[in-house]
N, C-alpha and C positions, 0 to 999 in steps of 0.2 A: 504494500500500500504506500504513497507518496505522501508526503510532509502534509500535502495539502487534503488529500483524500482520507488521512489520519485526525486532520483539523476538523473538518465535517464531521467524522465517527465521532470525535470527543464533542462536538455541541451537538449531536442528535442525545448522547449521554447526557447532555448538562439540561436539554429538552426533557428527557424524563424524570429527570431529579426536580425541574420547575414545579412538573405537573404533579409529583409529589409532595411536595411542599405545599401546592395551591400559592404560587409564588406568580402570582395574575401580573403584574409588573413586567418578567422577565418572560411570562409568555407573551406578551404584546409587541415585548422587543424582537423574538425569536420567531414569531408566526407572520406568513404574509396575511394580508387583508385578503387578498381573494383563495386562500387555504380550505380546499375541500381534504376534511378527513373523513376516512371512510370504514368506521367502526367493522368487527368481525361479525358482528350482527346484521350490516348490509347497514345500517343505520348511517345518516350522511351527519356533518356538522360544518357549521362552517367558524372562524375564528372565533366570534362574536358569541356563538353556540356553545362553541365549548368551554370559554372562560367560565361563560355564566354559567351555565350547567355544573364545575367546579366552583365558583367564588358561592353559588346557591345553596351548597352541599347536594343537590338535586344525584352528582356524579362525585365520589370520593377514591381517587387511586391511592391503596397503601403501596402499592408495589409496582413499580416498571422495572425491571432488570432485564437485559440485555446479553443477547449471546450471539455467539457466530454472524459477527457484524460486519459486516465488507463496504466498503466506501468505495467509489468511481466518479471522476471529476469527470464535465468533458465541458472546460469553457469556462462559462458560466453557472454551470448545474451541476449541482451534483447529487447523485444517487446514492442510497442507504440501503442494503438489506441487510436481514439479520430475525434473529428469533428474541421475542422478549416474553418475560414470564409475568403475568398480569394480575394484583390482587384490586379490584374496584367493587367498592357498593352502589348499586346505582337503584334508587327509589328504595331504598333500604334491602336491598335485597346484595347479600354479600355474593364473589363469586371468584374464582380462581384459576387462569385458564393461561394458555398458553399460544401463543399468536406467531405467524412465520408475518413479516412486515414489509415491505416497502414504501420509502419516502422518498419527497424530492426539494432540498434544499436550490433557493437562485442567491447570487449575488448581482448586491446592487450597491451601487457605490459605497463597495468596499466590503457592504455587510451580509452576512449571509442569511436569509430566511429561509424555511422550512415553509412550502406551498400546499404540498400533499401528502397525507399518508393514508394506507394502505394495508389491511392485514386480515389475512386468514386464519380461524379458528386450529388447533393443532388437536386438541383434543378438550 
């Protein structure tokens, strides 16, 4: 992996340690505005969705951890997969599951946001 493709893997990391914390702040710096995430449920959100759905407690992540994470620049964008182990309560309802992922960081002068992500249930 490249210095730079190594940079992305560590802020898609410092992305689920926000989302952990409910650190709404640092996800506003890190998410673009027009950011479709697209839950293992099929469920869509968009930025603005998902803060609130966390800052709400509506959606509670105890856990993002991250595994077998591969990074690919090309340009401007860069690509994330990887497997992350997922603990969230959402509408009270606890759950624990395990998601294979794809995201898509751009930059933009200078800074990198995270536009999309993408994940399939593992079991």
């Amino acid at each position: 992996m490249t210095d730079l493709a190594a940079s992305i893997a560590a802020l898609d990391a410092e992305r689920m340690k926000a989302t952990v914390a409910k650190d709404g702040a640092a996800l506003r710096r890190m998410l673009g505005d027009e950011l479709i995430y697209t839950h293992s449920s099929a469920r869509l959100d968009t930025k603005d969705s998902l803060i609130g759905n966390m800052e709400s407690g509506a959606v509670v992540y105890t856990k993002l951890e991250p595994s077998e994470v591969k990074a690919q620049v090309f340009g401007e964008t860069g690509i994330v997969t990887g497997v992350a182990q997922i603990g969230v309560t959402s509408n009270g309802v606890p759950m624990n599951f395990a998601v294979r992922f794809t995201d898509v960081w751009v930059r933009r002068n200078g800074e990198w946001q995270m536009v999309n992500w993408h994940s399939t249930r593992l079991r």
